[in-house]
C-alpha positions in Angstrom: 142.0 102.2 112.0 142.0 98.5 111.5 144.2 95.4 111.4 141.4 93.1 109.5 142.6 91.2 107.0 141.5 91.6 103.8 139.1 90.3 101.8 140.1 87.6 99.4 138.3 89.6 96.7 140.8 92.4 96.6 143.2 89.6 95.5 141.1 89.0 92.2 140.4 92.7 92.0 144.2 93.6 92.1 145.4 90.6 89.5 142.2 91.9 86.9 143.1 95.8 87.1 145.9 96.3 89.2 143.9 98.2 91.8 143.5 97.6 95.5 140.2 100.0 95.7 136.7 99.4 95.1 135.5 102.0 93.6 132.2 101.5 95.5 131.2 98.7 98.2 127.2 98.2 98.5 125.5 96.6 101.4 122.6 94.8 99.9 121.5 93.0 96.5 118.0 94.0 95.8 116.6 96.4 93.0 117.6 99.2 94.8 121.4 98.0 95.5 121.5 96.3 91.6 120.4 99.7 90.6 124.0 101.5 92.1 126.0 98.5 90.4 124.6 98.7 87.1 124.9 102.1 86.6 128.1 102.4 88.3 129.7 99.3 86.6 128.7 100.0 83.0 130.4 103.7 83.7 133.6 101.4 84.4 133.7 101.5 88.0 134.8 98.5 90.2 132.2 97.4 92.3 131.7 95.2 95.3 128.2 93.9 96.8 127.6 92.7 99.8 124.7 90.0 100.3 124.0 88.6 104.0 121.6 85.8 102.5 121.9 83.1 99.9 121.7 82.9 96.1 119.1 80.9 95.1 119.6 80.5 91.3 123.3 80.6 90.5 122.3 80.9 86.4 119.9 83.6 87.8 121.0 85.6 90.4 118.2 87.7 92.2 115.4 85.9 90.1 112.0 86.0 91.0 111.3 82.8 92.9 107.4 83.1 91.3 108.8 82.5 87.8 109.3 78.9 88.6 106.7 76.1 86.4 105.0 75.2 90.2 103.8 78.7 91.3 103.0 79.8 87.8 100.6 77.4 88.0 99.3 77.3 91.5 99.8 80.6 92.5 98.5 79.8 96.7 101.6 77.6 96.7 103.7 80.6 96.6 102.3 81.8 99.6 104.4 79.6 101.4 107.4 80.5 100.0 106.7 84.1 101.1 105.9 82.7 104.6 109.2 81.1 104.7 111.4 84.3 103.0 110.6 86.5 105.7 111.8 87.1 109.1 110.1 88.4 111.7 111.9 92.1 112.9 110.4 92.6 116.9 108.4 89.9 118.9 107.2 91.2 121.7 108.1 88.8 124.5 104.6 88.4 125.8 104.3 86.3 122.4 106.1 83.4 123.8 103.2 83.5 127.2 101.1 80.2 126.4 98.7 79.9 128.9 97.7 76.4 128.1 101.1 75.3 128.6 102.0 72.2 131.0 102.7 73.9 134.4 105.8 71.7 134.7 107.4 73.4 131.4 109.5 76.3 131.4 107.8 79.5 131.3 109.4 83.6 131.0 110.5 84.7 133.8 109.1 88.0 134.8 110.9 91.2 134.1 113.0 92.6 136.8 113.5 96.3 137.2 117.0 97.0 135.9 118.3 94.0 135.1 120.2 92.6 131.9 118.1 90.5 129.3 118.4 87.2 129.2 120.1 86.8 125.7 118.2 83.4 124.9 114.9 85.1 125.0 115.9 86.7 122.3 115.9 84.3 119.4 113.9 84.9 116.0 113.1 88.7 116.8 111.9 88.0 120.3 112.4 91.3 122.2 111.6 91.6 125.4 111.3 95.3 125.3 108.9 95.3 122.4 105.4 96.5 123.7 102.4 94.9 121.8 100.5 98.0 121.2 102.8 100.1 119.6 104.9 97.4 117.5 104.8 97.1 113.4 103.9 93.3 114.5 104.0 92.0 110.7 107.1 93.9 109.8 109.8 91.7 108.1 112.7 91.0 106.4 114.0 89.2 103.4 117.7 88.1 103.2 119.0 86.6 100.0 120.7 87.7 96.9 117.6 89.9 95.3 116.1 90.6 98.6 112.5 91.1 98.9 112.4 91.2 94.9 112.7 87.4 95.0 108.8 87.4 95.4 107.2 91.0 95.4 104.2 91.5 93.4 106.2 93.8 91.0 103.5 96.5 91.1 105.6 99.8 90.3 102.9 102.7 90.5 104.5 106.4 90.6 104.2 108.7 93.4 100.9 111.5 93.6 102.3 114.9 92.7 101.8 117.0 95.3 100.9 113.9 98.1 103.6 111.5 98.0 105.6 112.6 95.9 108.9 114.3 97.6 110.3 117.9 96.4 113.5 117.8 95.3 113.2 121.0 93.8 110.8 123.9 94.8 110.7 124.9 91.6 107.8 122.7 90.1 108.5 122.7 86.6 112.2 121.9 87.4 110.8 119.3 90.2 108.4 117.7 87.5 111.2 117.7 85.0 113.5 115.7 87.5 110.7 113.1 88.3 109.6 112.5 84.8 113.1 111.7 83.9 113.8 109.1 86.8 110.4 107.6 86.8 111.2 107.1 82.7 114.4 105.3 83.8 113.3 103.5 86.4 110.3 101.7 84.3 112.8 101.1 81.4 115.5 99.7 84.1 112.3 97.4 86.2 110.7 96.6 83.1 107.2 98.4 83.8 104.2 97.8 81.9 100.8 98.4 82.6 99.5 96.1 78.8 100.6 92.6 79.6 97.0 91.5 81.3 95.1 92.9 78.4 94.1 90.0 76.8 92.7 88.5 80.2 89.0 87.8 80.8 89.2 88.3 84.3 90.9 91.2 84.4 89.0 93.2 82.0 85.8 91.8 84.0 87.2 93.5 86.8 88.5 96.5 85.5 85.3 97.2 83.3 82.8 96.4 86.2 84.7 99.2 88.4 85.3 101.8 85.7 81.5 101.4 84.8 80.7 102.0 88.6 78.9 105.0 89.7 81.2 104.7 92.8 84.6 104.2 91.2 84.0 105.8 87.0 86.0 108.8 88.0 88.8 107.4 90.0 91.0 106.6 87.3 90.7 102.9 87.7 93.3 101.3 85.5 95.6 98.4 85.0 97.7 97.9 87.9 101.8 99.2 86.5 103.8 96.0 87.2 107.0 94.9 86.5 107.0 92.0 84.2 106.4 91.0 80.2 104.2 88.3 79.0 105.9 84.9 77.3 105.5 85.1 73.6 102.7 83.8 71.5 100.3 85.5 74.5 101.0 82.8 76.6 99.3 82.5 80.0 102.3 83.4 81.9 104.1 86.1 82.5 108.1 86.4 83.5 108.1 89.0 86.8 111.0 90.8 87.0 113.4 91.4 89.9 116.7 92.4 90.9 117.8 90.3 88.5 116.4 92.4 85.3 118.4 95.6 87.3 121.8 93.7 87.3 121.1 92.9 83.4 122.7 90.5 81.1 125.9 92.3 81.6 126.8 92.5 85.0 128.0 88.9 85.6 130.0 88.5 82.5 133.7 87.6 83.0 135.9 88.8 81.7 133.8 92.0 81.9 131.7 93.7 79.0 133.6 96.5 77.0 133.5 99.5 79.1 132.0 98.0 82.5 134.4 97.9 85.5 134.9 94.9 87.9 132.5 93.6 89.9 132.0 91.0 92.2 128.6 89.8 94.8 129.6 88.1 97.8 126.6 86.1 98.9 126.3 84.8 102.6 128.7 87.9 103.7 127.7 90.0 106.5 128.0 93.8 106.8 129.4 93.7 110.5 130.2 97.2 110.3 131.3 100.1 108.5 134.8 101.7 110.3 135.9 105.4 110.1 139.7 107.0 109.5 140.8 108.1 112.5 142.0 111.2 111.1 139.3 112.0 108.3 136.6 110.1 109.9 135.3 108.9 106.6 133.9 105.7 106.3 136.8 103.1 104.4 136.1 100.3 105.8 133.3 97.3 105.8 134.0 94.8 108.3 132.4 91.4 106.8 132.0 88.3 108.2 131.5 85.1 105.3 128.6 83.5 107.2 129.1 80.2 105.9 132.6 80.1 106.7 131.9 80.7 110.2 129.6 78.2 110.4 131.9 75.7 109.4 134.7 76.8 111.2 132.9 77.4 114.2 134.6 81.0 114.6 133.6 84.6 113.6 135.6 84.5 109.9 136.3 88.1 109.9 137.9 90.6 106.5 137.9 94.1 105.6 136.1 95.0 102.2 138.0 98.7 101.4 136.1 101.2 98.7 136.3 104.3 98.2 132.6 105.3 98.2 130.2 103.0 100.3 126.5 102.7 99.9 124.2 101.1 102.3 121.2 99.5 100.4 120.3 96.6 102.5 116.2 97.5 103.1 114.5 100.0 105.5 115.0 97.7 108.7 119.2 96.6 108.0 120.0 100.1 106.7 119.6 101.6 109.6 121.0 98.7 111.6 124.2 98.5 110.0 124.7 102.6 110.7 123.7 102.0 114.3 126.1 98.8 115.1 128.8 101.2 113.3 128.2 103.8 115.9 126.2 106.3 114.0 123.2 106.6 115.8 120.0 105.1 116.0 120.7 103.3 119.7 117.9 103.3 122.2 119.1 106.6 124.2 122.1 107.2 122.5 124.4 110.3 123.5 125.1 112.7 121.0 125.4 110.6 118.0 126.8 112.0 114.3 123.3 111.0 112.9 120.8 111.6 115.4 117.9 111.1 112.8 118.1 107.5 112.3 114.7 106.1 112.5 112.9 108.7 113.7 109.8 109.8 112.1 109.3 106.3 110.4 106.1 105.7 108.2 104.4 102.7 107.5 100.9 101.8 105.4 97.7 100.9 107.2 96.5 97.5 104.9 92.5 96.5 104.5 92.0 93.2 102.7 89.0 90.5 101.3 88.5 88.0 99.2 85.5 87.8 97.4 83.9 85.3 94.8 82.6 86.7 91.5 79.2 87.5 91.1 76.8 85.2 89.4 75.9 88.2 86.5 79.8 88.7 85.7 80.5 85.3 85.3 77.4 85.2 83.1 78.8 87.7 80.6 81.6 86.0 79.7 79.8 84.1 77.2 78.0 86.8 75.9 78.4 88.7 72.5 80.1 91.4 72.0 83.8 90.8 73.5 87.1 90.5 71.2 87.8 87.8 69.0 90.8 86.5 71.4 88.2 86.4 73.9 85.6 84.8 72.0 87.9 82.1 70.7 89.3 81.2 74.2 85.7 80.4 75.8 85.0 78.5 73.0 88.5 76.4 72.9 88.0 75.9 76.5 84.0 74.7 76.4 85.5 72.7 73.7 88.0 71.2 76.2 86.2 70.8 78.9 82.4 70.4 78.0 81.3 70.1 81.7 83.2 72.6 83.1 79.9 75.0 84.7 82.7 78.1 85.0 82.9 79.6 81.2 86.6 81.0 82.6 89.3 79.3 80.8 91.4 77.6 83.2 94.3 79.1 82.3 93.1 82.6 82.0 95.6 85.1 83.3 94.5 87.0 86.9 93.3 90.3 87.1 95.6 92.9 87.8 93.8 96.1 88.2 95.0 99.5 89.9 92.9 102.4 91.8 95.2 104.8 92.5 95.7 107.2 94.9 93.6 110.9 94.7 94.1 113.7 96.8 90.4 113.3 97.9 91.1 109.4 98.1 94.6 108.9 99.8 94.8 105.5 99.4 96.4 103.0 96.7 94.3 100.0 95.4 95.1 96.3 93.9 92.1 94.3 92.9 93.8 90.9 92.1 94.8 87.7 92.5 97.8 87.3 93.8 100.3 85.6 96.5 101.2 87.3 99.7 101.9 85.8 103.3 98.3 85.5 103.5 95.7 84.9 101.7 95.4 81.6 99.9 92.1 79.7 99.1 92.8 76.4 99.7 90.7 74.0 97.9 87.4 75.9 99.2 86.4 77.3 95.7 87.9 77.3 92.2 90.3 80.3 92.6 89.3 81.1 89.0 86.5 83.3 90.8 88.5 84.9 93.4 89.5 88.1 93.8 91.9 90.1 96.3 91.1 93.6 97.6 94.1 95.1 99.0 93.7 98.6 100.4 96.9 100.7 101.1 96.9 104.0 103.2 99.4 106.2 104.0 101.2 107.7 107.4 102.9 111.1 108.3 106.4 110.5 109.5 106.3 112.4 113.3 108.9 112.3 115.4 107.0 109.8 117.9 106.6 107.3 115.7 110.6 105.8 115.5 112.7 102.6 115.0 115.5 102.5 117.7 117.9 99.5 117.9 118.9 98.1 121.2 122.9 98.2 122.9 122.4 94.8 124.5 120.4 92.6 122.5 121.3 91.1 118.7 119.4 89.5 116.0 120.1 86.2 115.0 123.1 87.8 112.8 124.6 89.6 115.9 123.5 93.1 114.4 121.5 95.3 117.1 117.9 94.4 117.9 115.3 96.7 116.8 112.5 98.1 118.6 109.2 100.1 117.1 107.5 102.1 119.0 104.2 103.4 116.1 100.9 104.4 116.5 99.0 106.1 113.7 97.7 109.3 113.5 94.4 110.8 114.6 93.6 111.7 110.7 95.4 108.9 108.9 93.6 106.5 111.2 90.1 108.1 110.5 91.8 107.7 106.2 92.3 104.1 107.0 89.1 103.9 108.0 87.2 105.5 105.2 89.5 103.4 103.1 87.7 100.1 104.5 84.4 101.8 103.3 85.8 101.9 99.6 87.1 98.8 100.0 83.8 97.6 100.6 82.1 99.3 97.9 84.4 98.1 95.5 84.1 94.0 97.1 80.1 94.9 96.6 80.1 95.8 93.1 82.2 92.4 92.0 81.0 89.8 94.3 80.5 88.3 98.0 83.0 87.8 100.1 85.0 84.4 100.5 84.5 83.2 103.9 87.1 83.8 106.3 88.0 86.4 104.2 85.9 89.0 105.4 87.1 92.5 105.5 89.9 93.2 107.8 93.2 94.9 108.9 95.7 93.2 108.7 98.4 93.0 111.4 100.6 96.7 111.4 103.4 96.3 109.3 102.1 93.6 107.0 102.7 95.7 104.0 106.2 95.4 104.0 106.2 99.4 103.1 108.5 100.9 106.0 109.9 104.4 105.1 111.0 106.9 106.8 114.1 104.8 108.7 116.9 106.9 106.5 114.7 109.9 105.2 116.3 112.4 103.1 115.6 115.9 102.6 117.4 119.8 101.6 119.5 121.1 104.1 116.6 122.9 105.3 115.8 120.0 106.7 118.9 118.4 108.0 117.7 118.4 111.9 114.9 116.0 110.6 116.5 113.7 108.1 119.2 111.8 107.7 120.7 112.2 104.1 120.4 114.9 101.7 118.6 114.2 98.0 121.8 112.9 96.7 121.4 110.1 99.1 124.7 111.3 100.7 124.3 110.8 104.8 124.7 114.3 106.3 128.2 114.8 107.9 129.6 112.3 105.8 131.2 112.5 102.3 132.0 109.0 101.0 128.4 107.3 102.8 125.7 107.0 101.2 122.0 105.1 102.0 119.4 104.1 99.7 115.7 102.2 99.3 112.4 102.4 100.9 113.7 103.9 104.0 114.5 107.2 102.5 111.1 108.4 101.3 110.3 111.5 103.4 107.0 111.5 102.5 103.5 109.6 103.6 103.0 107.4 100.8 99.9 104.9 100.2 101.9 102.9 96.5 104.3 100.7 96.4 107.4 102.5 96.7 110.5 100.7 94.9 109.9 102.9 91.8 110.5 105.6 94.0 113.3 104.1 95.6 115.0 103.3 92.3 114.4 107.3 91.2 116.6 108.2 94.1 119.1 105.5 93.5 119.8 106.8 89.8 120.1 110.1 91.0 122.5 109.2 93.5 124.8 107.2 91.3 125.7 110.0 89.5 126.7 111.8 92.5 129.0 109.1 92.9 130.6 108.9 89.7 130.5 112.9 89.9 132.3 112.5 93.6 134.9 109.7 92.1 136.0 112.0 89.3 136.9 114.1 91.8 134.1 116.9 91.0 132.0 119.0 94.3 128.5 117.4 94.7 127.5 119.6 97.9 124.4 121.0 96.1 121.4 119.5 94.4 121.4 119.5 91.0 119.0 117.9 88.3 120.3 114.4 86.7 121.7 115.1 83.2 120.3 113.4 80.2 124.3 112.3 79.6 123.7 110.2 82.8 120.5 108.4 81.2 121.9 107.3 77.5 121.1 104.3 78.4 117.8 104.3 78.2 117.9 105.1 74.3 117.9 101.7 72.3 120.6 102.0 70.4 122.5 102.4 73.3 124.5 99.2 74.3 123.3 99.0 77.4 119.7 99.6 76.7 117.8 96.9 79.0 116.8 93.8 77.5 114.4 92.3 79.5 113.8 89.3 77.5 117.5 88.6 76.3 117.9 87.3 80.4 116.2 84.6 79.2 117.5 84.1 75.7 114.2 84.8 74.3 115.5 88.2 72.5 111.8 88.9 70.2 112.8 92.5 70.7 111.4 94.9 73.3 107.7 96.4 73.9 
């Protein structure tokens, strides 16, 4: 099947525990791919993950880059950072067309009929068979330990019942039973709240000035769910959570906690990838390449990681890469490949934005009577501070962070906030005390038009196939996406006037970094539209598994990592299941055995705050 050497790691595994197995190899390090290892690890199973990108915080691995001193305080300078973190996925080549360019300089050569593509046109997602109008322009990627998770906005809303929500079950008291269970899990494992802006001027200003609203009073306006808790003594920041809070205080120990198996992350190693038995044609191989290595060397550094269960969690755009450069499928015009569903029927979320400045009346009524004590006493300490300050706002007051969510009448997902994105800074036009972001999310039906192919003969800058999109939105979500700007609108008019050159807009397709769809699971009803059934477990296969984003199956208009992580608990315990040696063909409900964890007495209860040795027990 292979003669790759092996991986280094096997060398530590087999001195530890006298093994030469993983028990389970995962491709990726974000919440999604932390959420297989913790699980799997603290039920004494040797694990191996797989990181293409860096680690940024060796005492923190997968931290949220936000939680550092600068961007708590200037939160537009995160921006930047965002900017940087992703990579484009498809640039159309008409992108690199300047027509004020010297007529002396080098310019694209035009496309000839048949012929092979110029590999260096290709560089930073260039892709010469991208077309402009049906491209998810804005789409990106984030490699690094943590993934995207590094700096998300943490907002972890559930899935609509009966509009985003998949069926698992058509039974809907088993199917809400199953749901309520994960979703419980999931917020305990994140570290979900919905409290820690309470005590925020600004964001009860906002959230009372909507929920008072003729327009918005019975569309359950609400504090947006994020993932994070508040430093003690009500500071004015707040510790966002990432991948890091999944993996735990645990995961990293060595030698490892009482009952946890081995495990090791291999940052800067690349998922080449995965190879078959010959005979059983089951995945038991990942071919990795240490990037840095290679680098230095100046040669492909090549190893075999060996498991016997592998999971591919690496995002809804590498996911699907990594099972089409192993020969699975999802090639442009492919022949008859084992997985012929692989990024086909791919959703993605239409996004309206503003900015607007406070209105005059709001900002009024912060001085007046009437409001708590904690706010009463802050406007005074900071009039007291700052005497000639004309905005009554403390300075430090903590952003709003309020949540419209989606309605069957309304199928659309709000966050009215301030927050960083890779867009949307003020600059130092107005006091960004005042400023508030409307960010309007609508939702897409996967059809089989709307796809994510990869190409045979062109390779990203890590030598994994190029992808290609070929989306455009349907007649009735389009005419949703518009009716959303309307309510966008409304809600911008009842808080204040818009920031210029932050009018109302779309933003470029793919900008909300929501792509699902790629890896979509489904019952085996289903199979000849999905690619994995809801134990995660890719059809045809019985040791691969895929996870995150890309295997919603559903349009969905929230954020979906909450989701994602549902899935990913299930799934774990079809792989401990399937490593004891037990049939996992069906679909069964998660057992309550499977979620002791989540009672606090438990010893591996999350501790959210105990990352950071602040342990003042947990909300």
């Amino acid at each position: 099947m292979s003669d790759l050497p092996t991986h280094p790691v096997h060398e530590e595994l087999l001195k530890e525990n006298g093994v030469q197995l993983f028990d389970v190899c995962i491709v990726g390090s974000g919440p999604i791919g932390a959420t297989y290892a913790r699980l799997l690890n603290q039920a004494g199973y040797h694990i191996c993950v797989l990181e293409l990108g860096d680690m940024h915080d060796g005492q923190h691995p997968a931290a949220h880059l936000k939680n550092q001193v600068h961007y708590q305080k200037d939160i537009d300078a995160f921006v930047r950072v965002i900017q940087g973190a992703i990579s484009p996925v498809s640039v159309p080549q008409s992108s690199m067309v300047i027509p004020e360019m010297d007529p002396a300089a080098w310019r694209p050569p035009p496309p000839v009929q048949g012929s092979d593509i110029d590999q260096s046109q290709i560089m930073h997602g260039r892709n010469p068979k991208q077309q402009i109008q049906n491209n998810l322009g804005a789409e990106g990627v984030t490699r690094c330990v943590g993934g995207m998770a590094t700096h998300w906005t943490c907002a972890t809303p559930e899935f609509l019942t009966g509009v985003e929500r998949p069926e698992i079950f058509a039974d809907g008291d088993t199917d809400d039973r199953e749901w309520k269970k994960l979703y419980d899990a999931a917020r305990l494992l994140i570290g979900t709240s919905s409290a820690q802006f309470d005590q925020s001027i600004r964001h009860q200003t906002v959230l009372t000035a909507l929920q008072n609203s003729d327009r918005f009073k019975n569309r359950d306006v609400k504090p947006l769910p994020l993932a994070c808790h508040r430093l003690p003594n009500q500071s004015p920041y707040v510790r966002w959570h990432s991948a890091e809070n999944v993996y735990g205080e645990k995961l990293f120990q060595k030698p490892p906690a009482p009952g946890h198996g081995f495990f090791r992350l291999l940052p800067n190693t690349a998922c080449a990838r995965l190879l078959t038995n010959d005979v059983t044609n089951e995945v038991e191989i990942a071919e990795v390449r240490d990037v840095v290595q290679t680098m230095e060397n100046g040669a492909p550094c090549i190893a075999a990681i060996k498991a016997k269960v592998f999971v591919v969690a690496a995002g809804a755009v590498a996911t699907p890469q990594l099972l089409a450069a192993s020969g699975f499928g999802g090639m442009r015009d492919q022949q008859s490949p084992r997985c012929p569903n692989i990024g086909v029927r791919i959703t993605e979320q239409a996004l309206a934005f503003c900015q607007i400045v406070l209105r005059q009346d709001l900002v009024d009524q912060v001085c007046d009577s009437g409001h708590p004590q904690w706010w009463t006493d802050r406007v005074a300490a900071h009039k007291a501070q700052f005497p000639n300050d004309p905005i009554p706002i403390p300075v430090q007051d903590p952003e709003p962070q309020v949540n419209i969510p989606v309605q069957e009448n309304f199928p659309w997902h709000a966050q009215i906030h301030r927050d960083a994105f890779s867009y949307g800074d003020t600059g130092p036009r107005i006091d960004p005390r005042l400023v508030v972001d409307l960010r309007f999310f609508s939702m897409e039906d996967g059809c089989s038009t709307n796809r994510m192919f990869f190409e045979p003969n062109m390779f990203d800058r890590y030598l994994l196939p190029q992808a290609t999109f070929e989306y455009i939105p349907s007649v009735k979500r389009a005419q949703e996406a518009s009716d959303m700007m309307a309510d966008m609108t409304a809600a911008a008019h009842i808080l204040g006037g818009y920031l210029p050159g932050s009018n109302p807009q779309f933003m470029t397709p793919g900008l909300a970094l929501h792509l699902g769809g790629t890896t979509r699971v489904g019952l085996a009803a289903d199979e000849d539209k999905t690619v994995a059934d809801f134990n995660s477990r890719v059809w045809g296969f019985k040791t691969l598994f895929v996870a995150g984003n890309g295997l919603i199956p559903t349009p969905f208009a929230s954020n979906p990592t909450l989701t994602s992580m549902c899935l990913a608990i299930r799934s774990a315990y079809t792989i401990k299941e399937l490593l004891e040696g037990r049939t996992v063909d069906d679909i069964r409900e998660t057992p309550e055995e499977w979620l002791n964890w989540t009672n606090k007495k438990d010893g591996n209860y999350p501790k959210h705050r105990v990352l950071y040795k602040i342990d003042i027990g947990e909300e």
